[in-house]
BATOR-894273 format. One record per residue: x, y, z of N, C-alpha, C in turn; residue number from 1; residue in one letter. Coordinates in steps of 0.2 Angstrom, whole numbers, always signed. Example, Ala and Ser with C-alpha at 12.3 -4.5 7.8 and 13.67 -1.06 7.14 Angstrom:
2
     n.X     n.Y     n.Z    ca.X    ca.Y    ca.Z     c.X     c.Y     c.Z   lumse   bati
     +66     -28     +39     +62     -22     +39     +66     -16     +39       1      A
     +64     -11     +35     +68      -5     +36     +64      +0     +39       2      S
//
This chain:
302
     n.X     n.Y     n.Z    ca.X    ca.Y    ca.Z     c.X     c.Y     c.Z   lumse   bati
    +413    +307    +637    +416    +301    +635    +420    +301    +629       1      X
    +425    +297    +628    +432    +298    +623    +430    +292    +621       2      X
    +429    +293    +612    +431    +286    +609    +425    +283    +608       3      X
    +419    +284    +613    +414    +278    +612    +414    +275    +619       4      X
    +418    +273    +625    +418    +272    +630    +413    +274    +634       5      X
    +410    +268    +636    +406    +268    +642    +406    +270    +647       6      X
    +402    +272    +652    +403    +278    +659    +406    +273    +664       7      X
    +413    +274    +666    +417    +270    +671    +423    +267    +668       8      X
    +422    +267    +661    +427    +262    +656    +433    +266    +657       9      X
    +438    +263    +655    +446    +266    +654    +448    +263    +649      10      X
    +450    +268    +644    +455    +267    +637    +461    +261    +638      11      X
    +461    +258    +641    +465    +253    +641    +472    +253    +637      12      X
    +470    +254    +632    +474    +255    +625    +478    +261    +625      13      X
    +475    +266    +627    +478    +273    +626    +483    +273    +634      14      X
    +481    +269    +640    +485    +270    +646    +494    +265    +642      15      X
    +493    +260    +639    +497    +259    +638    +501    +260    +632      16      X
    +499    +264    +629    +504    +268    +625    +506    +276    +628      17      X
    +503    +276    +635    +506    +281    +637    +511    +280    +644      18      X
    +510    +272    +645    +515    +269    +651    +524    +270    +645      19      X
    +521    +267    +639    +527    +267    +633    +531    +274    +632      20      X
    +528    +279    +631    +529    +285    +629    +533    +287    +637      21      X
    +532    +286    +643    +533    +286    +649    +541    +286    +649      22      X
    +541    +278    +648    +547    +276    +648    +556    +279    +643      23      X
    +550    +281    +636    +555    +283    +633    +557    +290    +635      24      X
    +553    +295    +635    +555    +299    +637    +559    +304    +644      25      X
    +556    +297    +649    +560    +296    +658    +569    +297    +655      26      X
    +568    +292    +650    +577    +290    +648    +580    +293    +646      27      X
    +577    +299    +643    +577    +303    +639    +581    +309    +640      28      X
    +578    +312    +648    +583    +316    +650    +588    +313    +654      29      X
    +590    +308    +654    +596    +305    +653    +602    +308    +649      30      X
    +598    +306    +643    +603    +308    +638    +604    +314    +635      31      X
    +598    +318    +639    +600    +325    +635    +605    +326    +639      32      X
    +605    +324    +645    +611    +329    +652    +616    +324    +649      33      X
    +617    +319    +646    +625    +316    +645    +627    +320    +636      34      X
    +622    +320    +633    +623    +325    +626    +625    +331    +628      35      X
    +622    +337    +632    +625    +342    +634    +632    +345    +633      36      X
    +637    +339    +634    +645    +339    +634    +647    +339    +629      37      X
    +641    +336    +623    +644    +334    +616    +643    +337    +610      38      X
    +637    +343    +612    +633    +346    +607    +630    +350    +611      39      X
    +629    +355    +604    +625    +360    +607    +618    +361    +609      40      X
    +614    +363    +611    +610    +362    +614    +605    +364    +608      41      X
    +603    +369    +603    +599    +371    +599    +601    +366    +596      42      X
    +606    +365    +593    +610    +358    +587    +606    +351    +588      43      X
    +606    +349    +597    +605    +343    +596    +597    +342    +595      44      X
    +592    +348    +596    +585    +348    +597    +583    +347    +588      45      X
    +586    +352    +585    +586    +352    +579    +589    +346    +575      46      X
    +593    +343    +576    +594    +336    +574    +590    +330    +576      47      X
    +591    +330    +581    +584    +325    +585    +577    +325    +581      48      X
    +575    +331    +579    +570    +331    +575    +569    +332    +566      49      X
    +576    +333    +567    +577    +331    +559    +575    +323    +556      50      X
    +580    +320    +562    +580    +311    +563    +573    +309    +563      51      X
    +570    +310    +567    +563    +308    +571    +558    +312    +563      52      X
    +559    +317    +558    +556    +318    +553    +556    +311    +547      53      X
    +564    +311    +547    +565    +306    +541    +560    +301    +543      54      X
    +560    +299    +549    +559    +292    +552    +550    +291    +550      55      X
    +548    +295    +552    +540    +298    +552    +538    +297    +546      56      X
    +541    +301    +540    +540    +301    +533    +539    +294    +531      57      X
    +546    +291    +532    +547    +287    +528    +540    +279    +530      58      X
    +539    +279    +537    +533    +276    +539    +526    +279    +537      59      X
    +527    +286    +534    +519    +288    +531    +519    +286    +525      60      X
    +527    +286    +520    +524    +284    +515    +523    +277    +515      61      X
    +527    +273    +518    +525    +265    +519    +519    +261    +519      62      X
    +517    +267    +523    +508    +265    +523    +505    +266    +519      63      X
    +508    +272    +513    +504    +271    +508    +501    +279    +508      64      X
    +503    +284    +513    +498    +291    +515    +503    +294    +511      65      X
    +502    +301    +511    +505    +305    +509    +503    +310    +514      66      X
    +506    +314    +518    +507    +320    +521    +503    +326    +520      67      X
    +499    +329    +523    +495    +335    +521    +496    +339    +527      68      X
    +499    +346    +526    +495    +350    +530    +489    +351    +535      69      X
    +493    +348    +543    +486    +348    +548    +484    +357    +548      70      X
    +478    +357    +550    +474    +363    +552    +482    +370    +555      71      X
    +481    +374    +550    +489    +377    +550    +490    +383    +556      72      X
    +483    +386    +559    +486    +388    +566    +488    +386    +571      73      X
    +484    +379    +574    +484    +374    +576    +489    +372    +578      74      X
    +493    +369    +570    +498    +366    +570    +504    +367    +570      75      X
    +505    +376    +568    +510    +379    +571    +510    +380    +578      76      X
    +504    +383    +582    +504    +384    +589    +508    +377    +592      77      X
    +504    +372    +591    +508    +365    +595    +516    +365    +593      78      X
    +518    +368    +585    +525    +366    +587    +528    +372    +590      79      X
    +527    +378    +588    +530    +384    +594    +530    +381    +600      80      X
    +524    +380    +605    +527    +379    +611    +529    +371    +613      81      X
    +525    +366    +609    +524    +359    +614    +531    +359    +610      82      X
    +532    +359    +604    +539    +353    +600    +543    +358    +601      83      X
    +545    +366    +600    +550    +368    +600    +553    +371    +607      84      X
    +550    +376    +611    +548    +382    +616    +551    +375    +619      85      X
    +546    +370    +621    +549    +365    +627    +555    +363    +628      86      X
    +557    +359    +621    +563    +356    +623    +569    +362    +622      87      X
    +569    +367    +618    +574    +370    +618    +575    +373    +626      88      X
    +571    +375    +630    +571    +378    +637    +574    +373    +641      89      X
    +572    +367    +639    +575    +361    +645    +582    +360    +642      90      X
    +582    +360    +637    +589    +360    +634    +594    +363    +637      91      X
    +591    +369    +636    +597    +376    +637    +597    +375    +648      92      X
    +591    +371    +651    +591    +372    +657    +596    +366    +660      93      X
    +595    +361    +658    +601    +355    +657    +609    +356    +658      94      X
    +609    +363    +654    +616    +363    +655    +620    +364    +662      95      X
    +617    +368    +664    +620    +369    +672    +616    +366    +677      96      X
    +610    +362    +676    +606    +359    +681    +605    +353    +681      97      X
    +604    +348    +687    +603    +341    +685    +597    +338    +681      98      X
    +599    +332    +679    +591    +331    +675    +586    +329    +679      99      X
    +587    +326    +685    +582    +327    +690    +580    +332    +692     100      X
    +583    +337    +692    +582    +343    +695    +577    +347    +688     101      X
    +578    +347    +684    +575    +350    +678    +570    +347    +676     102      X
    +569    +339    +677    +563    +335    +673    +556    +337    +679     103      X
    +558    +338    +685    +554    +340    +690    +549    +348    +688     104      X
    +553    +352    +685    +550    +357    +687    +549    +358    +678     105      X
    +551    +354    +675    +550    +353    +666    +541    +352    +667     106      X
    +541    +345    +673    +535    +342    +672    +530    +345    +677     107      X
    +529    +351    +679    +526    +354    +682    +519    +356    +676     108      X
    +521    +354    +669    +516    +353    +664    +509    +352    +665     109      X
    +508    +345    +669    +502    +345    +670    +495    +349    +674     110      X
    +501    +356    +678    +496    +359    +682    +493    +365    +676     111      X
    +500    +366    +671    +497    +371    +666    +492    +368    +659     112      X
    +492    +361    +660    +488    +358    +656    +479    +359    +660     113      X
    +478    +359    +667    +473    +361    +667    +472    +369    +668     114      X
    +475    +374    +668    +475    +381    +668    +475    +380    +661     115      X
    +476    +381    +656    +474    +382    +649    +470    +378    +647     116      X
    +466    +372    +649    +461    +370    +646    +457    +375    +650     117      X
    +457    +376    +656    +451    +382    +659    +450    +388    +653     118      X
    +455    +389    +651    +455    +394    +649    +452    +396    +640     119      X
    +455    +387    +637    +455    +388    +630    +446    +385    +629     120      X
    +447    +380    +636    +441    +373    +634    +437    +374    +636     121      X
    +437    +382    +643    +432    +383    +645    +429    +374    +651     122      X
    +435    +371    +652    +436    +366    +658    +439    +368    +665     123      X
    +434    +370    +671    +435    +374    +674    +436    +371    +680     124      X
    +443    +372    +683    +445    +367    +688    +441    +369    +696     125      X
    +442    +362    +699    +436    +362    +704    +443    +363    +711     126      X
    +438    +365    +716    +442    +367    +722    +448    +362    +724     127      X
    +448    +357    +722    +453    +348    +721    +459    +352    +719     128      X
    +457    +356    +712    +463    +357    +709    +467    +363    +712     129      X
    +462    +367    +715    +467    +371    +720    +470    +369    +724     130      X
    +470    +364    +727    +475    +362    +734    +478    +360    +730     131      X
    +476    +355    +725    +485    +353    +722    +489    +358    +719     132      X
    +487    +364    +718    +492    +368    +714    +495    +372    +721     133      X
    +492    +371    +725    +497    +376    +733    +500    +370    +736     134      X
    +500    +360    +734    +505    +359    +737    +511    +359    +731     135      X
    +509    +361    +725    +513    +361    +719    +518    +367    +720     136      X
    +515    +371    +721    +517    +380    +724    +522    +377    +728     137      X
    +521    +376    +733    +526    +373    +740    +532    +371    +736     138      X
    +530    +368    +733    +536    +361    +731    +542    +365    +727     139      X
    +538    +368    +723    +542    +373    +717    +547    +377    +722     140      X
    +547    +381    +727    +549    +383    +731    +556    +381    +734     141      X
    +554    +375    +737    +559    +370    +737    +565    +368    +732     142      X
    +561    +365    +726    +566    +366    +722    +567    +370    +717     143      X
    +565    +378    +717    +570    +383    +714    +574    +385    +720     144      X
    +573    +384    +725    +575    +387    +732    +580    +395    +728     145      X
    +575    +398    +731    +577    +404    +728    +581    +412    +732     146      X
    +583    +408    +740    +587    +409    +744    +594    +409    +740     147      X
    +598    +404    +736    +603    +405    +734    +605    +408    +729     148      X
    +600    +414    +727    +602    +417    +722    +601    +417    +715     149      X
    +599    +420    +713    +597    +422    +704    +602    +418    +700     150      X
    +609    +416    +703    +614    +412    +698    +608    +404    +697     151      X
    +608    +403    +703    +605    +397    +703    +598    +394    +699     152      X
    +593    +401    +699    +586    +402    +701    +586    +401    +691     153      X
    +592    +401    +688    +592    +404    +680    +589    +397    +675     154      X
    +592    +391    +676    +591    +383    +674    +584    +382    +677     155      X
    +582    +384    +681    +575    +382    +685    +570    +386    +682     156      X
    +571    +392    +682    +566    +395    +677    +566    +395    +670     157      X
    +571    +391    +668    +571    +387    +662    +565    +383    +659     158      X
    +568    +378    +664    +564    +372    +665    +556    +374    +666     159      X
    +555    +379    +670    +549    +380    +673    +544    +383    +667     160      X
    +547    +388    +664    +546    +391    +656    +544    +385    +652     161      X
    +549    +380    +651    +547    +375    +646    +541    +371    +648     162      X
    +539    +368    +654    +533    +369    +656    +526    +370    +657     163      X
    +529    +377    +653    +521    +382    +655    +521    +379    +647     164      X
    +525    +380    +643    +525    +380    +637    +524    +373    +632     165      X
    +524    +369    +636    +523    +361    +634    +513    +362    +638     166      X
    +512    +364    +644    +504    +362    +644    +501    +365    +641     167      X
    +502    +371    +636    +499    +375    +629    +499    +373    +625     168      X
    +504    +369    +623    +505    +365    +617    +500    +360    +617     169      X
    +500    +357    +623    +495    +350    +625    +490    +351    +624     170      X
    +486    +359    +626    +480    +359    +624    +478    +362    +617     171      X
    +482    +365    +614    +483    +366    +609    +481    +359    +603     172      X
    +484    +356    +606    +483    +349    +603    +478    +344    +603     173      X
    +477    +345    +608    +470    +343    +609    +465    +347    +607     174      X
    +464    +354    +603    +458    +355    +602    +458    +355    +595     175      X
    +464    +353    +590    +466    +352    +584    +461    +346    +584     176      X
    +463    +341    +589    +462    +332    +585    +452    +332    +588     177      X
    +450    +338    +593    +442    +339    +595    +439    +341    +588     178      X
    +442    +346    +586    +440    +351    +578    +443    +346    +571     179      X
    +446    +343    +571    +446    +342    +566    +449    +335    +563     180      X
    +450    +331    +569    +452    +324    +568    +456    +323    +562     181      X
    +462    +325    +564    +468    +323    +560    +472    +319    +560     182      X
    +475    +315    +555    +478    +309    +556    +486    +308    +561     183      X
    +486    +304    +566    +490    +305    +571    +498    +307    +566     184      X
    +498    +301    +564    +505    +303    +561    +507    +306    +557     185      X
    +504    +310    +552    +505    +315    +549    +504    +322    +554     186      X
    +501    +323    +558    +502    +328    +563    +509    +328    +565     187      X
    +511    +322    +569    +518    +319    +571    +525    +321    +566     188      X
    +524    +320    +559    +525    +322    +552    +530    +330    +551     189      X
    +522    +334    +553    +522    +338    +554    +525    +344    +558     190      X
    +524    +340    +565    +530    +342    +572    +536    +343    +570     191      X
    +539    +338    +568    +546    +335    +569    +547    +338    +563     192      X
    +545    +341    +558    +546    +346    +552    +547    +353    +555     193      X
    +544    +356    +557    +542    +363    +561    +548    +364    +567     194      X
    +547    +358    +571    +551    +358    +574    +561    +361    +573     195      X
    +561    +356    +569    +568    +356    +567    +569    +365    +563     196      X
    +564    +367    +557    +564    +372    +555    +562    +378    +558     197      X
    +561    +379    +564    +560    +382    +571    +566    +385    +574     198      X
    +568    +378    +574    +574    +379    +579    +581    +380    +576     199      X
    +581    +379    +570    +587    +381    +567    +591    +388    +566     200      X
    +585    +393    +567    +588    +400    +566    +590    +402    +573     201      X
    +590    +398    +579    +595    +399    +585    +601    +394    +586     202      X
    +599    +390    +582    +609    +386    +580    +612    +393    +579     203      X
    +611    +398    +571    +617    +402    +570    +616    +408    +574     204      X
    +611    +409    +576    +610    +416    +580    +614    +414    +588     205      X
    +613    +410    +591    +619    +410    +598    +623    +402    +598     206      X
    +629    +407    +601    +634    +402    +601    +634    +395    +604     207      X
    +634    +391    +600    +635    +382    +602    +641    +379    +605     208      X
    +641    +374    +608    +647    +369    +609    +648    +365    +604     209      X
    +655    +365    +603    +657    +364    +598    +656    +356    +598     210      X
    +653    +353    +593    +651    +344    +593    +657    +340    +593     211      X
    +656    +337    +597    +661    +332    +599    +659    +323    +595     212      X
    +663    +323    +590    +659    +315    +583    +662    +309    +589     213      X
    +658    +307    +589    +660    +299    +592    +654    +294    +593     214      X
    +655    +288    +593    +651    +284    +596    +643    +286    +600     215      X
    +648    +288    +606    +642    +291    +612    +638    +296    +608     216      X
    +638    +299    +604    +635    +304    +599    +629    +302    +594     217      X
    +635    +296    +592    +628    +295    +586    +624    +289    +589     218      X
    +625    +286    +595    +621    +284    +598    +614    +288    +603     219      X
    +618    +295    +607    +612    +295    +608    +608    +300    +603     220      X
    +610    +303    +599    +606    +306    +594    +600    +301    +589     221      X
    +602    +295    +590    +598    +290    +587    +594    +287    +591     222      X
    +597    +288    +597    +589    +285    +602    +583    +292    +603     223      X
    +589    +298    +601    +584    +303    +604    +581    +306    +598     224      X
    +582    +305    +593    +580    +305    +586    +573    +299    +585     225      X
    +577    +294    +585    +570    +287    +583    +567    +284    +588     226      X
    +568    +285    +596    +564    +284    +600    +560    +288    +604     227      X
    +566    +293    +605    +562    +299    +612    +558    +304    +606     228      X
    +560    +304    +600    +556    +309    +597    +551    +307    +593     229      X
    +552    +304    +587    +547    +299    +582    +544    +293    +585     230      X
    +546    +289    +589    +541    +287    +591    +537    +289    +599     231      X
    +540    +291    +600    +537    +294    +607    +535    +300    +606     232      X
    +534    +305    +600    +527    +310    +597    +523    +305    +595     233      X
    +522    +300    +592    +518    +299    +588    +514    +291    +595     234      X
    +517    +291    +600    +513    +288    +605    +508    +293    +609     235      X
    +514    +297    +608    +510    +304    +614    +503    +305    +609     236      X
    +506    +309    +603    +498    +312    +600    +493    +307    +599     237      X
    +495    +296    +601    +489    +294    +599    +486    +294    +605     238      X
    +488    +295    +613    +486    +297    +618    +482    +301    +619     239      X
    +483    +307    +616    +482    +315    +617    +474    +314    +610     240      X
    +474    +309    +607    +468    +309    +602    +463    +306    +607     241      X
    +464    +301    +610    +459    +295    +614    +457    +300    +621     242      X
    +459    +305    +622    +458    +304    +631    +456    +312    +630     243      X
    +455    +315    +636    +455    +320    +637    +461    +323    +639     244      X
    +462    +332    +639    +469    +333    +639    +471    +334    +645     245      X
    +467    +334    +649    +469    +333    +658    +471    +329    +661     246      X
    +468    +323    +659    +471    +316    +660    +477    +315    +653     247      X
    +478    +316    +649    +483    +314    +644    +490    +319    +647     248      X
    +489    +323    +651    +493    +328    +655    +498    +324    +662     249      X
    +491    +323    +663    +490    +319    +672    +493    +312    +672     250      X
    +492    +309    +669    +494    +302    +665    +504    +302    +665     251      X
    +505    +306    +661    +512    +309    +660    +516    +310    +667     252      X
    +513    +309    +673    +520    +312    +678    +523    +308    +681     253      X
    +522    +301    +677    +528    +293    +681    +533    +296    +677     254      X
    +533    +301    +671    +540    +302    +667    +544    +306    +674     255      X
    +545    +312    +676    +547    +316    +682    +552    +310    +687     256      X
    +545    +303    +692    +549    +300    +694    +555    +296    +691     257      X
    +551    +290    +686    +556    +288    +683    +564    +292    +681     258      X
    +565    +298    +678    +567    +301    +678    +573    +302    +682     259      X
    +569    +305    +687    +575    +306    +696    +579    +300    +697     260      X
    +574    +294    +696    +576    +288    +695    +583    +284    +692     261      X
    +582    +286    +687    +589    +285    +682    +594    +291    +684     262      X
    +592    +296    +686    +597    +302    +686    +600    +299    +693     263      X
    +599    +294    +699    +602    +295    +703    +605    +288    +703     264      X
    +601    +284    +698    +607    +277    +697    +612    +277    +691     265      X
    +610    +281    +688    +615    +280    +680    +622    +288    +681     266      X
    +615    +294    +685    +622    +298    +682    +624    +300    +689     267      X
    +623    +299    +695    +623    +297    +702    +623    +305    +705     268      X
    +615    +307    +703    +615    +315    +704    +610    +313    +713     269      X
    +613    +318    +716    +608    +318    +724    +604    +323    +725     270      X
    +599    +321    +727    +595    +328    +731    +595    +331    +736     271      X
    +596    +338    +737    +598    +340    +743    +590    +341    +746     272      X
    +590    +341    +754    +585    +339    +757    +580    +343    +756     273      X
    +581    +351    +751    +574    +354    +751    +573    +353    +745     274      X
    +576    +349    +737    +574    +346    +733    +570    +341    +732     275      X
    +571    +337    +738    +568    +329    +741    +560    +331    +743     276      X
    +561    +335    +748    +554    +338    +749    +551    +342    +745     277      X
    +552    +344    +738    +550    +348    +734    +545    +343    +730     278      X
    +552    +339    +727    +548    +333    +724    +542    +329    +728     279      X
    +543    +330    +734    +537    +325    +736    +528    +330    +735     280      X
    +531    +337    +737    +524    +340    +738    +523    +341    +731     281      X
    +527    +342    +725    +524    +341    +718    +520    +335    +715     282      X
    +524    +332    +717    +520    +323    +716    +513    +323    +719     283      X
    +513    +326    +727    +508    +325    +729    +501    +329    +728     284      X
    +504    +338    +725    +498    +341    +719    +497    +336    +714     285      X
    +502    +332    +710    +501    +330    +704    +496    +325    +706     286      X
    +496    +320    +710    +491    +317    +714    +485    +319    +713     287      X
    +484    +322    +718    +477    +327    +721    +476    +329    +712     288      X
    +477    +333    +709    +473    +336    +704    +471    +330    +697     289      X
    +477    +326    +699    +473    +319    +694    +466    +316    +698     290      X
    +467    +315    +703    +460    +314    +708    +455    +317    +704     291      X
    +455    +323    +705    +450    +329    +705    +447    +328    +698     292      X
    +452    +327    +692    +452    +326    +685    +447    +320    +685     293      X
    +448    +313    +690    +445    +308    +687    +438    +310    +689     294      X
    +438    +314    +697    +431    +315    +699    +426    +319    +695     295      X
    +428    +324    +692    +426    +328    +689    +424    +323    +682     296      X
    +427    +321    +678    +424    +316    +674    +419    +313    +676     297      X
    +420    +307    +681    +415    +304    +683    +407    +306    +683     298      X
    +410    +312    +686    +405    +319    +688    +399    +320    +681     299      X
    +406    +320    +677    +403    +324    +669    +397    +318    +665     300      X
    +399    +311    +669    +398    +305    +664    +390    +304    +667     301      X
    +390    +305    +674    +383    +302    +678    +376    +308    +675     302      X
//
């Protein structure tokens, strides 16, 4: 049980700041695929995170806190792969690939959030979690469709990498806030710090798009700065504090559709019909193994 919650209970609180978290970050790859044209890709993760640090800061010290050092292997690991590994892969995957097509196989996350808790947590997935990861299998299949070739196959296994690399982070993270119950937003603090210091020495080591200054620029750099990153880490990790990391995983895959969603009304991107059914059997593992997750709790609670 998480929090003190009683056997059946649902964190209520923590679902809706991760409906929140959902919405910000569906929009999100929005605007990385319309920034791509405007910036570089290493540039804009590292600024995005620069923004979302000030922002952080300035709300720590408001409160009155001051900033400490979370648990520093920890803390590095989470930002290596969840803050930096992740988005810079989706980044660089954006470029040639649509954002529905990338946030699909980006959010294949939660199937690696239960393979590394197996692994780190010793939470050892039950036979539920196997079908879902062979209709996950199928789906992937469909949409790397790996018939057309290595050209294509390159943005997909992008996204697929950032993935694997986001559900290590997740659990990563969650064994920090089990061991040592750290304060949310000073962890957050400290993300979007590392972050940005991470990723800077691949600004000058490979070549950028030259930034294009205008409006559409400092706009979405400030959504993706003060929304998709500052507040949307510091929703995430109060998520990731209250719940288990398999459900705080599993919880996460309305971002995916949402996502396709915007990408086929706003940047009017289509799926071709083995991406359609890619998506459906991914959703429908992500389905099946959130089952399995709730079962298995339930299992844990009786």
């Amino acid at each position: 049980m998480e929090q003190g919650l009683k056997a059946g209970e649902i964190d209520r609180g923590a679902m809706l700041l991760m409906m929140l978290t959902v919405v910000l970050w569906a929009f999100s790859w929005i605007e990385m695929k319309r920034l791509s044209t405007l910036i570089g890709a290493f540039d804009l993760v590292m600024v995005r995170y620069m923004i979302a640090f000030v922002v952080l800061l300035g709300l720590m010290l408001v409160s009155g806190r001051k900033p400490k050092l979370p648990p520093l292997w920890l803390t590095l690991g989470v930002a290596v792969f969840q803050t930096t590994a992740f988005q810079c892969l989706c980044q660089l995957a954006l470029i040639s690939g649509g954002a529905g097509h990338v946030v699909m196989l980006a959010y294949t996350m939660p199937f690696w959030v239960v393979v590394f808790a197996w692994l780190l947590l010793g939470d050892r997935p039950t036979r539920l979690h196997v079908v879902g990861f062979l209709f996950a299998g199928l789906g992937l299949v469909g949409i790397i469709a790996p018939w057309k070739g290595l050209g294509s196959m390159s943005g997909s296994l992008l996204a697929l990498t950032g993935g694997i690399s986001w559900g290590l982070g997740a659990v990563l993270a969650k064994m920090m806030f089990k061991r040592h119950s750290p304060d949310v937003l000073n962890v957050a603090v400290w993300q979007m710090l590392l972050g940005a210091i991470l990723t800077w020495p691949f600004t000058l080591i490979f070549p950028q798009t030259p930034i294009v200054w205008g409006a559409e620029l400092y706009w979405g750099l400030a959504y993706m700065g003060i929304l998709a990153s500052a507040v949307g880490w510091w929703l995430w990790l109060s998520v990731v504090q209250r719940v288990s990391a398999t459900v705080a995983g599993m919880s996460s895959l309305g971002v995916p559709v949402l996502a396709v969603v915007f990408a086929w009304l706003i940047l009017g991107e289509r799926a071709t019909n083995w991406e359609l059914a890619g998506i459906v059997m991914i959703m429908a593992g992500l389905v099946i193994v959130t089952l399995a997750g709730a079962h298995k709790a339930s299992g844990a609670r009786s």
